[in-house]
N, C-alpha and C positions, 0 to 999 in steps of 0.2 A: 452418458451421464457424467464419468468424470469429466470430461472437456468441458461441461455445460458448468458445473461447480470449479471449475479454474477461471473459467471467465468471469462468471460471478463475483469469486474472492479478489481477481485483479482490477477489477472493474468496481468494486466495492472499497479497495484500499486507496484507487487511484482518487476515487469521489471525495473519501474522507479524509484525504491529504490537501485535496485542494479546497474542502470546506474549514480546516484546520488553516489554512495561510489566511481566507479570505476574513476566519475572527482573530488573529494576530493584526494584520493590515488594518482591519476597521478597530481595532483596539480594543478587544474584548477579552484579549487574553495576551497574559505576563509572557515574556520570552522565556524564560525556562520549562514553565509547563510548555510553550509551543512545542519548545527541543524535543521534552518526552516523549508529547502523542504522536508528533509526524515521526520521529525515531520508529517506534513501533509500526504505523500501517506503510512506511517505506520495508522496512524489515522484511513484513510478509509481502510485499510485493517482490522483492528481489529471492527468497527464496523459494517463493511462486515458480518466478521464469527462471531460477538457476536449476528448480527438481526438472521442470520439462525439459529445459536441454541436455540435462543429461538421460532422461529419459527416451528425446530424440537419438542421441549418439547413441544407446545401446541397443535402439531397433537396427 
């Protein structure tokens, strides 16, 4: 169950990252708001895979 909810949430963050560039590029949104929201689901993507590695190294 949790591996099925980490794929989810990395899988989720990586999609709204890259729907976030494709309305910046097609110009639907101002460059600072860009900055914010990809700030945020890059965030939980890298504390996503930083919890599992170390999760892997304490097995």
């Amino acid at each position: 169950m949790e591996k099925a909810l980490e794929k989810f949430v990395l899988t989720a963050s990586l999609l709204m990252s890259l729907w976030l560039v494709y309305e910046y590029v097609s110009g639907r949104d101002d460059f600072l708001s860009f900055v914010e929201k990809i700030t945020v689901y890059l965030l939980i993507f890298i504390l996503f895979v930083l919890n599992r590695r170390t999760r892997k190294d304490a097995e």
